[in-house]
mmCIF file of the N, C-alpha and C atoms, coordinates in Angstrom:
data_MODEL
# 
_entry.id   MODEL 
# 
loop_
_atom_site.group_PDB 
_atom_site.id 
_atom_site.type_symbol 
_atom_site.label_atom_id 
_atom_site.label_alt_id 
_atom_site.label_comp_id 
_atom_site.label_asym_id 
_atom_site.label_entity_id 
_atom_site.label_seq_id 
_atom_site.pdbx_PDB_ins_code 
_atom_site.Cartn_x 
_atom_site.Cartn_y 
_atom_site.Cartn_z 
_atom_site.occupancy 
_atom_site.B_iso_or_equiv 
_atom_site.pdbx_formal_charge 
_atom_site.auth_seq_id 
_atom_site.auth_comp_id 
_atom_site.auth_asym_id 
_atom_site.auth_atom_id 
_atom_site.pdbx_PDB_model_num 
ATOM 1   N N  . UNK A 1 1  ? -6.667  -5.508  -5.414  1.00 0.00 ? 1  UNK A N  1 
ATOM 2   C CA . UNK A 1 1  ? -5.422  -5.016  -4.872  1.00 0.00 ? 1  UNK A CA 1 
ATOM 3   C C  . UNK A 1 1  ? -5.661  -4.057  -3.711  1.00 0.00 ? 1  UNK A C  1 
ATOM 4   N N  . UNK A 1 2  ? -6.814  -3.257  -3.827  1.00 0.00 ? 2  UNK A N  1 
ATOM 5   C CA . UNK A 1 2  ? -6.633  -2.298  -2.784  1.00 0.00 ? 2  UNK A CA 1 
ATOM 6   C C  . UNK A 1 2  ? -6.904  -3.325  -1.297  1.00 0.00 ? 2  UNK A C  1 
ATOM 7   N N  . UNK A 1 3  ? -7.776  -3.885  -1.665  1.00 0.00 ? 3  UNK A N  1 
ATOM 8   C CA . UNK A 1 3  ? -7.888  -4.291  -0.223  1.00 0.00 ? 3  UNK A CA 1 
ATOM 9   C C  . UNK A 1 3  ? -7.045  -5.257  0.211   1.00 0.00 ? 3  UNK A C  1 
ATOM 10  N N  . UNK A 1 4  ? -6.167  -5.837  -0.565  1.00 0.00 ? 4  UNK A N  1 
ATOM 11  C CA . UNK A 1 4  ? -5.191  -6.639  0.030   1.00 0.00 ? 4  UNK A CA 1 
ATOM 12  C C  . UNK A 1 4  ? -4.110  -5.600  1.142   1.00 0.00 ? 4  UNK A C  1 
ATOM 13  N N  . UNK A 1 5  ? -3.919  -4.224  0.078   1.00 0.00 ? 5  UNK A N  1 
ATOM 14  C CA . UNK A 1 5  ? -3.048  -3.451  0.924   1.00 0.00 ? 5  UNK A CA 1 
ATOM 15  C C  . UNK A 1 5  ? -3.931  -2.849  2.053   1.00 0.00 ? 5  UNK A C  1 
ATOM 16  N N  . UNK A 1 6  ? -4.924  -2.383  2.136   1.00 0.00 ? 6  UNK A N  1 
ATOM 17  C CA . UNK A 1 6  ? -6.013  -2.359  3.383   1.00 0.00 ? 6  UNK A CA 1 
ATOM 18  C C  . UNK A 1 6  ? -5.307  -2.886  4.226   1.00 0.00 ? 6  UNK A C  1 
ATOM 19  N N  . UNK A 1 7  ? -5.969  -4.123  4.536   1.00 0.00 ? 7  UNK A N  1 
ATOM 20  C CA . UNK A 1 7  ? -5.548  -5.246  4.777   1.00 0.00 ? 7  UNK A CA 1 
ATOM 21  C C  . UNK A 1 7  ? -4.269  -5.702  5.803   1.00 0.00 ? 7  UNK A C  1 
ATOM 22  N N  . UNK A 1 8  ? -3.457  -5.432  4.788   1.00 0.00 ? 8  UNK A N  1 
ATOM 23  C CA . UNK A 1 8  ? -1.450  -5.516  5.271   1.00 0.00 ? 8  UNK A CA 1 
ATOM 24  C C  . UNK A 1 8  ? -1.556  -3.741  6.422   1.00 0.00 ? 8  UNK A C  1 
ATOM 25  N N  . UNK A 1 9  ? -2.065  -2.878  5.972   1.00 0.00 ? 9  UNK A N  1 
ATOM 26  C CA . UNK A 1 9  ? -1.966  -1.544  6.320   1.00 0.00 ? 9  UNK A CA 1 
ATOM 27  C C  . UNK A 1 9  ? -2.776  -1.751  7.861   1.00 0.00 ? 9  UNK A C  1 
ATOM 28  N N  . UNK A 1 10 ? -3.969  -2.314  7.749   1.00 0.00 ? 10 UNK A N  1 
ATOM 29  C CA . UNK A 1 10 ? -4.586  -2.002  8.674   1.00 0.00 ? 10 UNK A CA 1 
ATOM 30  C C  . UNK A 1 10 ? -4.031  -3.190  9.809   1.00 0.00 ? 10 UNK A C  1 
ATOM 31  N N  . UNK A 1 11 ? -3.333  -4.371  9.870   1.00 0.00 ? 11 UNK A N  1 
ATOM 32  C CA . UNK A 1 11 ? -2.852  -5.212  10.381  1.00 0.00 ? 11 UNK A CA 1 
ATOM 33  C C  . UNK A 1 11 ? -1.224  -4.277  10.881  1.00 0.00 ? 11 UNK A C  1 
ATOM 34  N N  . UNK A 1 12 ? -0.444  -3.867  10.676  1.00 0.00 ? 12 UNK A N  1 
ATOM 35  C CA . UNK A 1 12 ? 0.416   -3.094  10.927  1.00 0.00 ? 12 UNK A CA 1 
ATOM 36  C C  . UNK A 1 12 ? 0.282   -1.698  12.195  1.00 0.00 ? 12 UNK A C  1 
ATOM 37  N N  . UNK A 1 13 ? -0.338  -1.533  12.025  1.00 0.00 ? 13 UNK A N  1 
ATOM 38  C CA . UNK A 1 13 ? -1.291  0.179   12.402  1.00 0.00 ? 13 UNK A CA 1 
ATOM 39  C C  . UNK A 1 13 ? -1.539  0.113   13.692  1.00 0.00 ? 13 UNK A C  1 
ATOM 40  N N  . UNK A 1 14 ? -1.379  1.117   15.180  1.00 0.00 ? 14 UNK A N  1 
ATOM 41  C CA . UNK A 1 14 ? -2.288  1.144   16.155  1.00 0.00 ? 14 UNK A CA 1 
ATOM 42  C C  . UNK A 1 14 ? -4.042  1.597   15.880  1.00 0.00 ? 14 UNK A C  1 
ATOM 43  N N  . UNK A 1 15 ? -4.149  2.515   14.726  1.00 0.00 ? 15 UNK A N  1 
ATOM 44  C CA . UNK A 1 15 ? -5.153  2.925   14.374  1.00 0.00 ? 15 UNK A CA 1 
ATOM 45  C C  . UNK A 1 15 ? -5.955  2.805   13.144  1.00 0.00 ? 15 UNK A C  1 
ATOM 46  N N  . UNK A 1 16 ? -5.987  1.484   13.106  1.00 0.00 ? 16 UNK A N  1 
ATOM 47  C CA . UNK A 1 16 ? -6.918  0.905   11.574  1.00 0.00 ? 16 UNK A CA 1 
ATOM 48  C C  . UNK A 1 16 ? -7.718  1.567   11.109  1.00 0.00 ? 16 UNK A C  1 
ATOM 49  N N  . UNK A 1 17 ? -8.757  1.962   11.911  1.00 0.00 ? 17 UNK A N  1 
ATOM 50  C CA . UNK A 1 17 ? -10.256 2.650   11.401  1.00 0.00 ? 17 UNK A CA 1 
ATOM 51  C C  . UNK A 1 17 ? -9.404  4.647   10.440  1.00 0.00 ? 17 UNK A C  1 
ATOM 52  N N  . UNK A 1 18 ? -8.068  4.493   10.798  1.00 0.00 ? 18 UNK A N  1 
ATOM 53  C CA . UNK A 1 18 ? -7.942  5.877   9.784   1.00 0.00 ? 18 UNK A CA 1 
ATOM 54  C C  . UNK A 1 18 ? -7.076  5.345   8.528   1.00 0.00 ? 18 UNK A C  1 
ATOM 55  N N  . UNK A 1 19 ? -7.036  4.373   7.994   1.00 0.00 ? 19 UNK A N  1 
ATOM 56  C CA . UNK A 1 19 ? -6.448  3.712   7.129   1.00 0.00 ? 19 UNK A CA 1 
ATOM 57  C C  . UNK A 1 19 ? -7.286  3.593   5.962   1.00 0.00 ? 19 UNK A C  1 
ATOM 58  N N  . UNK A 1 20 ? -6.622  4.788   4.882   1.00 0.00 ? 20 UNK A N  1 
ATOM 59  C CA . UNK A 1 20 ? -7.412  5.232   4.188   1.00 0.00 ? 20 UNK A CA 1 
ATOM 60  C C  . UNK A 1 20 ? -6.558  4.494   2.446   1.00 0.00 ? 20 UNK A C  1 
ATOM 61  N N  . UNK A 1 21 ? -7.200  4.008   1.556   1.00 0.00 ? 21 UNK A N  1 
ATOM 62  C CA . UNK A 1 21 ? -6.520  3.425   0.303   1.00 0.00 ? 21 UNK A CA 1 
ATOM 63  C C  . UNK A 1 21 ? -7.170  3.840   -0.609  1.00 0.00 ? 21 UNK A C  1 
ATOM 64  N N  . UNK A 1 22 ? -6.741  4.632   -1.419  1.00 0.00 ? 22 UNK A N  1 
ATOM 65  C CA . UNK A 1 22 ? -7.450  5.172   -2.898  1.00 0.00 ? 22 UNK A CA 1 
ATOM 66  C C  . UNK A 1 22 ? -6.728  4.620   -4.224  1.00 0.00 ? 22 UNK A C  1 
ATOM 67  N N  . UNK A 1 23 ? -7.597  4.314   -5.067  1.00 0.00 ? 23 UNK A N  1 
ATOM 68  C CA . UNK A 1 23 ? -6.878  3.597   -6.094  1.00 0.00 ? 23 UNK A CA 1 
ATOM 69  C C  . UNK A 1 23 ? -7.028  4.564   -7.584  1.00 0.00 ? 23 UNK A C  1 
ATOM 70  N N  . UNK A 1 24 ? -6.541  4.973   -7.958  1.00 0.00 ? 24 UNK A N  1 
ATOM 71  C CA . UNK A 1 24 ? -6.305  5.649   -9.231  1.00 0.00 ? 24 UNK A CA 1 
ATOM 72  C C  . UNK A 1 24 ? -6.196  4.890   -10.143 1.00 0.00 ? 24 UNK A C  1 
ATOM 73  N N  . UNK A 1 25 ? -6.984  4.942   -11.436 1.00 0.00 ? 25 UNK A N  1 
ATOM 74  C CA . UNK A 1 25 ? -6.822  3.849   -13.131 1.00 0.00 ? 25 UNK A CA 1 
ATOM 75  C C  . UNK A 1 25 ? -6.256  5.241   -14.045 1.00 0.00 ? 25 UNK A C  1 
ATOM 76  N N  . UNK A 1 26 ? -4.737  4.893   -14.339 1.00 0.00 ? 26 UNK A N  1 
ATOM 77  C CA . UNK A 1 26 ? -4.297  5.377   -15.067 1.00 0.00 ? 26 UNK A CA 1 
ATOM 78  C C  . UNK A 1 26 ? -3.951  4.595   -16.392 1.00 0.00 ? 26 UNK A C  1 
ATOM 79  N N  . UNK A 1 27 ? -3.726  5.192   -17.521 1.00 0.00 ? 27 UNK A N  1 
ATOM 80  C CA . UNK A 1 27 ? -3.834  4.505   -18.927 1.00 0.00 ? 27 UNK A CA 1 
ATOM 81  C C  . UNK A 1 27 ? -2.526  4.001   -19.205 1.00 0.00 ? 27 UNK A C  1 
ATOM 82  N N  . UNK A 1 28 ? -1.291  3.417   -18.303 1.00 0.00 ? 28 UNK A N  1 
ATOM 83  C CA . UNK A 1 28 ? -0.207  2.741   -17.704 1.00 0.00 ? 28 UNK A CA 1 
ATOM 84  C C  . UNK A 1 28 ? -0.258  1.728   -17.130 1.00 0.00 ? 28 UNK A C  1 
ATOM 85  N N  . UNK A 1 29 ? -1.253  2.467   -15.850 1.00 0.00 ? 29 UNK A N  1 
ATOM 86  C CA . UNK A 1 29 ? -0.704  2.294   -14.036 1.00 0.00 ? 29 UNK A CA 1 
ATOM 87  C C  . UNK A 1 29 ? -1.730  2.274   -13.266 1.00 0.00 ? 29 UNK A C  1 
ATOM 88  N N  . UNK A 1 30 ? -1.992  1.399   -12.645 1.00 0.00 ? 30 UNK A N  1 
ATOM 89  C CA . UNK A 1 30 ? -2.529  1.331   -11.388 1.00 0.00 ? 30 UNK A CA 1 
ATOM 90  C C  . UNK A 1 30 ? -1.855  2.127   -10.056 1.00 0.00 ? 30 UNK A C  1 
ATOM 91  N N  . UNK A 1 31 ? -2.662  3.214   -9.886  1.00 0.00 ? 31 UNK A N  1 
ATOM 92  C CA . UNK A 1 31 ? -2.018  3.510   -8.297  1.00 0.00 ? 31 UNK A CA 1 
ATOM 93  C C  . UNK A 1 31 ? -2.224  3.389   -6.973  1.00 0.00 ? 31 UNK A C  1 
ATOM 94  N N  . UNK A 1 32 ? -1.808  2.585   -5.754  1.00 0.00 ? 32 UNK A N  1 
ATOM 95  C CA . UNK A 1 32 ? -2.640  2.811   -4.912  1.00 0.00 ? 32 UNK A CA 1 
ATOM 96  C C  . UNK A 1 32 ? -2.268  4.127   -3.799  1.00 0.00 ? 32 UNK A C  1 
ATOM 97  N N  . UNK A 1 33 ? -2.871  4.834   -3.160  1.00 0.00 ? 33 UNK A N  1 
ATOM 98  C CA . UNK A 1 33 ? -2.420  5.976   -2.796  1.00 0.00 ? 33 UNK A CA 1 
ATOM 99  C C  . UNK A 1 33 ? -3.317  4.959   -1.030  1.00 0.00 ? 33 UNK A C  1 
ATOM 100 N N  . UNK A 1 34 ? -2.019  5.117   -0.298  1.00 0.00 ? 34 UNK A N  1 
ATOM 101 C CA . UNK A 1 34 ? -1.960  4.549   1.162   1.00 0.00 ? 34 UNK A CA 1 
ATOM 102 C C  . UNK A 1 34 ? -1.782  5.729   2.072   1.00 0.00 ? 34 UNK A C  1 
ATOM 103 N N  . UNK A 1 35 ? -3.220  6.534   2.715   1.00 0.00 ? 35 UNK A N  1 
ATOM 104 C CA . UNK A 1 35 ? -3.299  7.070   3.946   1.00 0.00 ? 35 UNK A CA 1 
ATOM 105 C C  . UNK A 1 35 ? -2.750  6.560   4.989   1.00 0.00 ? 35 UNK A C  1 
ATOM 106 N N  . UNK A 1 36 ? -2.257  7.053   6.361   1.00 0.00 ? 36 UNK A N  1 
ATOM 107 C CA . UNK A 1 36 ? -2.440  6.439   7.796   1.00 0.00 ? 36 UNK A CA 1 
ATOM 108 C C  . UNK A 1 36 ? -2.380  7.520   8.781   1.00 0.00 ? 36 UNK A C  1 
ATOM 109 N N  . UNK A 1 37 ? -2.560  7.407   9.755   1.00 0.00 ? 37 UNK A N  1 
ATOM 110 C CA . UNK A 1 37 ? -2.269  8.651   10.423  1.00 0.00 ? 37 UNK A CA 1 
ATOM 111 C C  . UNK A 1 37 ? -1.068  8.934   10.771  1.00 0.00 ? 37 UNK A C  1 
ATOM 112 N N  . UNK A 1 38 ? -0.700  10.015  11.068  1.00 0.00 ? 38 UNK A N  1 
ATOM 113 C CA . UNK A 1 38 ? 0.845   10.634  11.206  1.00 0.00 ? 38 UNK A CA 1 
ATOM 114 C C  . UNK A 1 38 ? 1.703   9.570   12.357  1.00 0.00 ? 38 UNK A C  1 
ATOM 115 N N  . UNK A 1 39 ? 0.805   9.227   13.652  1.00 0.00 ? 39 UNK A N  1 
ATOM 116 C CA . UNK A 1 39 ? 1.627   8.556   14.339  1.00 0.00 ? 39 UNK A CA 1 
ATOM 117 C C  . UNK A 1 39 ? 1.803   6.914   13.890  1.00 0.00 ? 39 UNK A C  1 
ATOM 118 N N  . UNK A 1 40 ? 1.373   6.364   12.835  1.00 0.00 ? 40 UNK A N  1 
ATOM 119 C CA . UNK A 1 40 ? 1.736   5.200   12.493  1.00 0.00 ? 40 UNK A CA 1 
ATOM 120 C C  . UNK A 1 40 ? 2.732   5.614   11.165  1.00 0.00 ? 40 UNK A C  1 
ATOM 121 N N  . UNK A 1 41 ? 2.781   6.060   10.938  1.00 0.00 ? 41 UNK A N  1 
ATOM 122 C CA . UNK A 1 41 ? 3.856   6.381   9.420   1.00 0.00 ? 41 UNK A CA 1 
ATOM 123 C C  . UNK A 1 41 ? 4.490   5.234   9.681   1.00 0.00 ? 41 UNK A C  1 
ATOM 124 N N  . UNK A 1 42 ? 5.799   5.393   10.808  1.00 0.00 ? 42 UNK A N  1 
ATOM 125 C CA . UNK A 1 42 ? 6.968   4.978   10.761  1.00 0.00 ? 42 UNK A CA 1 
ATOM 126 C C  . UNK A 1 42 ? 6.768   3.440   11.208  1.00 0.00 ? 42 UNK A C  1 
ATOM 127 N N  . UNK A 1 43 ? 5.381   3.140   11.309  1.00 0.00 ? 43 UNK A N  1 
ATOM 128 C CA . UNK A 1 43 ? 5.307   1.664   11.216  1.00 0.00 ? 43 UNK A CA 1 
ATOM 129 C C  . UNK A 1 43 ? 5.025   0.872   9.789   1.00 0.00 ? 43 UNK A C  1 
ATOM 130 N N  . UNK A 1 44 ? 4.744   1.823   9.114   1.00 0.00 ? 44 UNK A N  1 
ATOM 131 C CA . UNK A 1 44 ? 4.428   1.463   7.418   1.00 0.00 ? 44 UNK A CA 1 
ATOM 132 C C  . UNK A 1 44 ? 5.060   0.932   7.012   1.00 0.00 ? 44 UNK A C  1 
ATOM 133 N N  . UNK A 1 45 ? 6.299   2.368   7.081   1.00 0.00 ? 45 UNK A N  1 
ATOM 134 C CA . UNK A 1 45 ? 7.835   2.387   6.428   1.00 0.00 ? 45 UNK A CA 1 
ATOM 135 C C  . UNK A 1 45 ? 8.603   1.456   7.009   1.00 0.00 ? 45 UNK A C  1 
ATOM 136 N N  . UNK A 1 46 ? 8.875   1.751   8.601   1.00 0.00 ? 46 UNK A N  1 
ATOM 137 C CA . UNK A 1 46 ? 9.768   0.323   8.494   1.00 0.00 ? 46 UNK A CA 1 
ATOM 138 C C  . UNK A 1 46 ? 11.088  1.081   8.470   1.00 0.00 ? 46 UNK A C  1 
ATOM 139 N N  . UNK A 1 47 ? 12.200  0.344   9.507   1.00 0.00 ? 47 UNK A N  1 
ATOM 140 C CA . UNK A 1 47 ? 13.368  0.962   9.483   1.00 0.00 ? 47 UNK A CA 1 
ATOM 141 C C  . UNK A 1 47 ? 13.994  0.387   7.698   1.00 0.00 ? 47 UNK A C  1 
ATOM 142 N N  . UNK A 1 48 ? 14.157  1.444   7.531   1.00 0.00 ? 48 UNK A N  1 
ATOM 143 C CA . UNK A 1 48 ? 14.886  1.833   5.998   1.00 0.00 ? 48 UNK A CA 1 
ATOM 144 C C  . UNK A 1 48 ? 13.967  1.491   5.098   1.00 0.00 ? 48 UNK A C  1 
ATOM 145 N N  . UNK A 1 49 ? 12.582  2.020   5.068   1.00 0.00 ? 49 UNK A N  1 
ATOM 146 C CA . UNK A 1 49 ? 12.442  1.054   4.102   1.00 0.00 ? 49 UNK A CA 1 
ATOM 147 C C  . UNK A 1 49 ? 11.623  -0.062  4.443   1.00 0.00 ? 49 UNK A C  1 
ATOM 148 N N  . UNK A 1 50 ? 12.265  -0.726  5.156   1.00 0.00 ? 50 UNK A N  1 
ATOM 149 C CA . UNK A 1 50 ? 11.735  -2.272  4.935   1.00 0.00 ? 50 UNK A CA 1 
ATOM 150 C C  . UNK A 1 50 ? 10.831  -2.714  4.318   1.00 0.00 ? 50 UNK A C  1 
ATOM 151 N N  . UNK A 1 51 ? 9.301   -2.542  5.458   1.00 0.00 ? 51 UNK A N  1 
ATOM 152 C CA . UNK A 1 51 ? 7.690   -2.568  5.410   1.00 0.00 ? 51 UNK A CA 1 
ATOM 153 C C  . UNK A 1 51 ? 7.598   -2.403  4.327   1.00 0.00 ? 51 UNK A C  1 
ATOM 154 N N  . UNK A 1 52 ? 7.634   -1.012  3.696   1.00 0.00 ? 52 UNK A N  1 
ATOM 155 C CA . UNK A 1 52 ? 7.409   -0.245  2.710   1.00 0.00 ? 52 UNK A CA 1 
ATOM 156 C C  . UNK A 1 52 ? 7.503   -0.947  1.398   1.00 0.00 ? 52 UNK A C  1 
ATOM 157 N N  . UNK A 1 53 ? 8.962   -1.847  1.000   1.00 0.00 ? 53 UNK A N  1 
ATOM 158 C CA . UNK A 1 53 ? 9.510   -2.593  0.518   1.00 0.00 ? 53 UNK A CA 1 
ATOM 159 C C  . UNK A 1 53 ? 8.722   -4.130  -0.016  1.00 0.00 ? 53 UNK A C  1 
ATOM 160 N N  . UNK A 1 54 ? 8.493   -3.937  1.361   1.00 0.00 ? 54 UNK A N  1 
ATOM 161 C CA . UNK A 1 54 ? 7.719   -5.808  1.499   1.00 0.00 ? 54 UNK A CA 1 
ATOM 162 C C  . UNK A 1 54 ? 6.096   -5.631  0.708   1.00 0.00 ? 54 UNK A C  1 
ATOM 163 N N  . UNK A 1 55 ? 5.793   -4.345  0.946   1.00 0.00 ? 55 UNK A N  1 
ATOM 164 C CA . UNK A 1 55 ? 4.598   -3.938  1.083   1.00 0.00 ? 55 UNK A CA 1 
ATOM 165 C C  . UNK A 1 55 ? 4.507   -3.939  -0.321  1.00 0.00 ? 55 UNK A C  1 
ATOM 166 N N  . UNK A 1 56 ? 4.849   -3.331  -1.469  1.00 0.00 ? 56 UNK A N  1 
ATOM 167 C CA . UNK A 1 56 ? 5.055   -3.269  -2.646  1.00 0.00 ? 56 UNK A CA 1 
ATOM 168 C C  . UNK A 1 56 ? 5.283   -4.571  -3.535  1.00 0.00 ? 56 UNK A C  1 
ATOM 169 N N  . UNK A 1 57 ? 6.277   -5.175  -2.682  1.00 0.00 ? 57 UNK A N  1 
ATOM 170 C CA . UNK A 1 57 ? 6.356   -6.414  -3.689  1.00 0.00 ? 57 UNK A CA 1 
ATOM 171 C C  . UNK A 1 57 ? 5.780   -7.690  -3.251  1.00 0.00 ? 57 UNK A C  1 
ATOM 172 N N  . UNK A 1 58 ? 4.915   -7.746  -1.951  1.00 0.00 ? 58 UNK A N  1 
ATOM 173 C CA . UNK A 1 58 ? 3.415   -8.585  -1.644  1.00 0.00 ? 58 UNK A CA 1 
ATOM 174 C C  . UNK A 1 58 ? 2.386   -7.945  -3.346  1.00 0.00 ? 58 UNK A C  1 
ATOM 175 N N  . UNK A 1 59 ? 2.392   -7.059  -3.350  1.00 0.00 ? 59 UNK A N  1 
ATOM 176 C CA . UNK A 1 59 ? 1.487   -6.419  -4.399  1.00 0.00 ? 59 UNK A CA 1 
ATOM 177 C C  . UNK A 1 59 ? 1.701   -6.920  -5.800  1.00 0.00 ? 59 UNK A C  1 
ATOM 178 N N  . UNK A 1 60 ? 3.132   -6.583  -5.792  1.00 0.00 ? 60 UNK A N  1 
ATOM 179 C CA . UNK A 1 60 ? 3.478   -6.873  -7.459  1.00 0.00 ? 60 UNK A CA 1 
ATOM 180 C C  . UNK A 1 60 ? 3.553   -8.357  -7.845  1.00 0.00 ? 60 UNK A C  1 
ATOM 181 N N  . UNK A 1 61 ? 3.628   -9.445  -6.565  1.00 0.00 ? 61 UNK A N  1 
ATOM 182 C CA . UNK A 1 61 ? 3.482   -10.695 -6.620  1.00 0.00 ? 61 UNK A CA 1 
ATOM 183 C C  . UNK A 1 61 ? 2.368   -10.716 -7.049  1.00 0.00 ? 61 UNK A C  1 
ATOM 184 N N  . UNK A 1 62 ? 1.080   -10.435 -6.368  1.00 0.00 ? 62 UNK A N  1 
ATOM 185 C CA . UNK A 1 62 ? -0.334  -10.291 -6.293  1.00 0.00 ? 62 UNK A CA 1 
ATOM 186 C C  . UNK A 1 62 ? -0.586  -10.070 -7.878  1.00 0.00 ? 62 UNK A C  1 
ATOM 187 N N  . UNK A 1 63 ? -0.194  -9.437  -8.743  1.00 0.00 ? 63 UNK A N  1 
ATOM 188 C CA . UNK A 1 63 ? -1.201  -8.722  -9.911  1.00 0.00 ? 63 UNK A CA 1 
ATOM 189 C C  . UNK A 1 63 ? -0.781  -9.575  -11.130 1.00 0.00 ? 63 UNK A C  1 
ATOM 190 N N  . UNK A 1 64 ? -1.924  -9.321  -12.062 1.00 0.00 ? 64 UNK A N  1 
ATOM 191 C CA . UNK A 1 64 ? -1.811  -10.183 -12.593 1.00 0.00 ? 64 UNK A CA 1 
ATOM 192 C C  . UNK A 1 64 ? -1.140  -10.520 -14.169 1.00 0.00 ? 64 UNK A C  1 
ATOM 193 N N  . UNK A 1 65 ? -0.662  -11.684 -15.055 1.00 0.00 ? 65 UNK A N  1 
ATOM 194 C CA . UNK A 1 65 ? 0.488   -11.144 -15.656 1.00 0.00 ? 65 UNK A CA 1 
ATOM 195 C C  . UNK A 1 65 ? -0.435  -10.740 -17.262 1.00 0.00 ? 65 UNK A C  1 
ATOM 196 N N  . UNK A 1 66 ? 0.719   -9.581  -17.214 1.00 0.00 ? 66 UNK A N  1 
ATOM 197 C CA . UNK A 1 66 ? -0.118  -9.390  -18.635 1.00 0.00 ? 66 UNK A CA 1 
ATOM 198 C C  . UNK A 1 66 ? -1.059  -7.585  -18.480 1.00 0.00 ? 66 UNK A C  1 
ATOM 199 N N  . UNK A 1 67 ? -1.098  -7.859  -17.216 1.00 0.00 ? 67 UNK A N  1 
ATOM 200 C CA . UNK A 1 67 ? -2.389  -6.589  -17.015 1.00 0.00 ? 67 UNK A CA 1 
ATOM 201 C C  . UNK A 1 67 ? -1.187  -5.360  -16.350 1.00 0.00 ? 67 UNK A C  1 
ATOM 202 N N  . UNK A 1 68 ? -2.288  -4.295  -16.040 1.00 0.00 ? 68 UNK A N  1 
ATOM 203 C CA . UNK A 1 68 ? -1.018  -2.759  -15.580 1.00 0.00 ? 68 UNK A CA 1 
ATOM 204 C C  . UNK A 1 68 ? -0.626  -3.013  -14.690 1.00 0.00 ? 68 UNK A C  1 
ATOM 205 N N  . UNK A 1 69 ? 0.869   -2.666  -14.189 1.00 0.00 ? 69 UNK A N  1 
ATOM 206 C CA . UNK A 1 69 ? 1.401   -2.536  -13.333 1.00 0.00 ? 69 UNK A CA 1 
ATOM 207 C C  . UNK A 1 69 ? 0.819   -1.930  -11.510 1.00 0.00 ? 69 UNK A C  1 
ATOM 208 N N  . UNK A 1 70 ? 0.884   -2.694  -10.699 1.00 0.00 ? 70 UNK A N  1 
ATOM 209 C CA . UNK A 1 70 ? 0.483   -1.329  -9.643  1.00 0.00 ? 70 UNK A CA 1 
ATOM 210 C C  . UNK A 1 70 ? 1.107   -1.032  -8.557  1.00 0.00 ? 70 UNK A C  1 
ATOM 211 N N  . UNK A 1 71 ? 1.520   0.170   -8.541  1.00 0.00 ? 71 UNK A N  1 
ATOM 212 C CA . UNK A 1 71 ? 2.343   1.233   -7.959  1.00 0.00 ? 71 UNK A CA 1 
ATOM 213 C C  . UNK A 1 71 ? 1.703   1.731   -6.110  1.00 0.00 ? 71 UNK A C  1 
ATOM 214 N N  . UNK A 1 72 ? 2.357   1.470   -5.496  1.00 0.00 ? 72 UNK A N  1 
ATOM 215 C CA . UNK A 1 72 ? 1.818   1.798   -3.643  1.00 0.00 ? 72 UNK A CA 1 
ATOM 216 C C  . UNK A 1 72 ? 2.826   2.875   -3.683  1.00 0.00 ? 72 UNK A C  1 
ATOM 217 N N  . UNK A 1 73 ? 1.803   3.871   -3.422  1.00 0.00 ? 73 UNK A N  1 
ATOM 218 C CA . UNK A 1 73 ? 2.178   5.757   -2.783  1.00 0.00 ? 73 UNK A CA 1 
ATOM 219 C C  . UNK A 1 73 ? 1.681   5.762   -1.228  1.00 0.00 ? 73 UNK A C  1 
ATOM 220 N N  . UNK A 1 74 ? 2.816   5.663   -0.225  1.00 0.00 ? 74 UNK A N  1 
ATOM 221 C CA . UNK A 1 74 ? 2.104   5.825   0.897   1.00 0.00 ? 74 UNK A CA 1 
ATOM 222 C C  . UNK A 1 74 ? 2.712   7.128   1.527   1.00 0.00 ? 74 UNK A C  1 
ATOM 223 N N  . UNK A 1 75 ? 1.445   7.862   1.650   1.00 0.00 ? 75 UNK A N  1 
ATOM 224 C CA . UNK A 1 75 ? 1.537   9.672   2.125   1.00 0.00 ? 75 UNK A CA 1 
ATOM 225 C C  . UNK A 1 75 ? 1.045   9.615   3.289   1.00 0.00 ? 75 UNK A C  1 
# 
């Protein structure tokens, strides 16, 4: 999972090489915690939302059934 969102993140981005993805194993939840630099934010997100949106449920398509859930935090 992380690197799929890599991936989507760093394809989006003027500045790939600061596109940072940390994945947390919680006893729930999978988290992925999505860096970028300040001047790409608002390409993440996406007017309202959008990206952000798409971005999450590319993921939750992705995982697999039966196993933890995983959750995209992009800070």
């Amino acid at each position: 999972m992380r690197e799929l969102v890599l991936f989507l993140a760093q394809s989006l981005v003027d500045q790939p090489d600061q596109v940072i993805v940390t994945e947390t194993n919680g006893p729930e939840a999978i988290i992925l915690e999505l860096n970028v630099a300040p001047d790409d934010m608002g390409k993440v997100i996406g007017r309202q939302g959008r990206i952000a949106k798409a971005i999450r449920s590319v993921v939750k398509a992705a995982t697999e059934k039966g196993g933890k859930p995983v959750f995209v935090e992009i800070q």
